[in-house]
Structure formats: structure tokens, C-alpha cells
C-alpha positions in Angstrom: 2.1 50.2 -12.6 4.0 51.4 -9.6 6.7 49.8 -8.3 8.3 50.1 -5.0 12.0 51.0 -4.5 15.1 48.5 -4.5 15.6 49.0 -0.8 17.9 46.6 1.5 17.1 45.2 4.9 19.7 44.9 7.1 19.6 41.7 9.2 22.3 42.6 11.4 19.7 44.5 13.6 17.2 43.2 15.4 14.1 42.9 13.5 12.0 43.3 16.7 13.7 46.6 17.2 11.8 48.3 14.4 8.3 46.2 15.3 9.0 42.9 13.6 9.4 44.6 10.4 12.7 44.7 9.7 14.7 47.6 9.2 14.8 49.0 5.9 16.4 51.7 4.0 17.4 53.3 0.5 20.4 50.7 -0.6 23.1 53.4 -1.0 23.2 54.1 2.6 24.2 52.1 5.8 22.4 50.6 8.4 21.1 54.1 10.3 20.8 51.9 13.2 23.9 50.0 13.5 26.3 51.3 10.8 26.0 48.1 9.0 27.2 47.7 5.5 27.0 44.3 4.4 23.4 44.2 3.7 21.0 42.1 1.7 18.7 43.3 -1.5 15.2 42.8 -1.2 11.9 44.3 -2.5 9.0 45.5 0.2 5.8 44.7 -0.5 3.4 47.2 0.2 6.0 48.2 3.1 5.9 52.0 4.2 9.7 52.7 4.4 10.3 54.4 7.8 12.6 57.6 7.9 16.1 57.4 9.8 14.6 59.6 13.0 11.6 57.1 13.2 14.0 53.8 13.2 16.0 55.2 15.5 13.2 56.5 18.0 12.4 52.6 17.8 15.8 51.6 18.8 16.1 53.5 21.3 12.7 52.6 22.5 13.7 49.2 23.0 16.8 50.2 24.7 15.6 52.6 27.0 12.1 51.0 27.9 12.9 47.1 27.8 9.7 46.2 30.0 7.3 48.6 27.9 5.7 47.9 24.9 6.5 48.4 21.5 4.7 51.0 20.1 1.7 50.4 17.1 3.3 51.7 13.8 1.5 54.2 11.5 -1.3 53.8 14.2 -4.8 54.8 12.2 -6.6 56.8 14.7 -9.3 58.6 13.5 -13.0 56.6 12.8 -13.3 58.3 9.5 -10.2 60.6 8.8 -7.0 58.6 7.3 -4.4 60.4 9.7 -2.0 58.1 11.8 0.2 58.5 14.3 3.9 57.5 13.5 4.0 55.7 16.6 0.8 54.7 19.0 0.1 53.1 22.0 -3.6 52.7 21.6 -4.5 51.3 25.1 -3.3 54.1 26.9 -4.1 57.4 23.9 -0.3 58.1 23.9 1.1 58.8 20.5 4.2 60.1 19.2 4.7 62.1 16.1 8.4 62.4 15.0 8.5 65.7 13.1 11.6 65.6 10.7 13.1 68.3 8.7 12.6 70.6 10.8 15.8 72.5 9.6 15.3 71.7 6.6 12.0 73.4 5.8 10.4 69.7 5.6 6.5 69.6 4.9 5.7 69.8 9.1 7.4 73.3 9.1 5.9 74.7 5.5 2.7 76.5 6.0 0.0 74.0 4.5 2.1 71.1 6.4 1.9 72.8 9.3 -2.3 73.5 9.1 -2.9 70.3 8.2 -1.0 69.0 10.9 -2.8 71.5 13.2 -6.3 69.9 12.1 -4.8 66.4 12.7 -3.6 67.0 16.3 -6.7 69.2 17.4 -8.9 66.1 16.1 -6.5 63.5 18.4 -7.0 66.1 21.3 -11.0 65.7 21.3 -10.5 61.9 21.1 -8.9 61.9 23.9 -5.7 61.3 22.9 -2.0 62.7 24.0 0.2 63.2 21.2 4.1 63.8 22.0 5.8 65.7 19.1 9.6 65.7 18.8 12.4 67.0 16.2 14.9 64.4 17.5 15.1 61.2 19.7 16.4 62.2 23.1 16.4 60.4 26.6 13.9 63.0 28.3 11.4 62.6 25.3 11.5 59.1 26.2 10.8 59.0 29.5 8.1 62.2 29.0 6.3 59.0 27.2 7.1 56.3 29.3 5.7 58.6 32.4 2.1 58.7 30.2 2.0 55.1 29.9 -0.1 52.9 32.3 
């Protein structure tokens, strides 16, 4: 039986900032959003446990595009494929892919990560989609998506 990790939420941030799903992270750490220390234990349930560039990219989000909306989470995109995008705005085929570890020789950079994410973003492409693919959150990247929003 699998269980999933002792994690901590941290309910000094805003839990809309990360989607309405709270922000969690591995318990030895702080808040990556806020610094936050004092934090509460808690278990997650089937909860995908987003990496410290992704919770960011949704904090800054919220800062930098207050009248746009939040972008769909691990947005399933493909009729018969089980890819999704880290972040989606489905209505208007924008997605974002937040590619960590890219100095780190994570799995986007290694060769079979970087085929497989080849075959992913060729499939998006022929479904009309336009996928934005960033190592870090910056302002420009944000308002390179906000300028492919309708």
C-alpha cells in the first residue's frame, strides 16, 4: 500500500494563490512562497505535490496578472495520450510548461526526457495549442502569456 508523504501546508499563504489547493511542501523546508515556518502537518490525499518553480510561477501569477485567470493545473490535454500541461488555460490553447533542473541535469534536459518531451509538445502543436516553456519565473515570461490570452 502506498502512502503519500508527511507534507505541511502552509496556511499563512493564500490558498487561492496556488489554485485553491493550498500550498504544500516537504515538512523540513519553509514556506517557498512566503518564508513561513510555523506550519501545520497534514496528509494529501491523492494531492500531486507541486515543485517550488511551479508554486512560485502561481504566485507571481496572481501578483502580476490580478484580472486574468488562474491557470488549470496539471491540465490533461490530449484525447487519448496522458500528457498534461503544468499549467493551462484551455479556452484560449495557452499552456505553460515550467521546465526545472535544468542545471541540474533534471529528466527535461536528459536525452529520453528531452524526446519524450519533444513528442509531447509536437502533439500540443497539431492541436492547436501554444505551449510557453520556461527554466525560471520571470516578469517578461509573464507578460509573453498574458499577451496570448484573449
Amino acid at each position: 500500500m502506498n502512502e503519500w508523504p508527511e507534507m505541511v501546508n502552509c496556511e499563512n499563504c493564500d490558498p487561492e494563490a496556488v489554485s485553491g489547493n493550498g500550498v504544500y511542501f516537504k515538512s523540513q523546508d519553509a514556506c517557498p512562497v512566503c518564508g513561513h515556518k510555523n506550519v501545520k502537518q497534514s496528509k494529501i490525499v491523492k494531492q500531486s505535490v507541486r515543485s517550488p518553480l511551479e508554486i512560485r510561477f502561481l504566485a507571481e501569477w496572481k501578483r502580476f496578472a490580478p484580472d486574468y485567470d488562474m491557470p488549470e493545473s496539471e491540465y490533461r490535454f490530449h484525447p487519448e495520450r496522458r500528457w498534461r500541461f503544468d499549467f493551462a488555460w484551455p479556452t484560449d490553447l495557452v499552456a505553460c510548461e515550467m521546465e526545472g533542473g535544468v542545471y541540474a541535469q533534471g529528466r527535461h534536459v536528459r536525452p529520453q526526457g528531452f524526446i519524450n518531451d519533444l513528442e509531447k509538445y509536437n502533439a500540443a502543436t497539431e492541436l492547436g495549442w501554444k505551449v510557453f516553456r520556461y527554466e525560471t519565473v520571470k516578469s517578461e515570461y509573464l507578460e509573453q502569456i498574458k499577451r496570448n490570452l484573449d
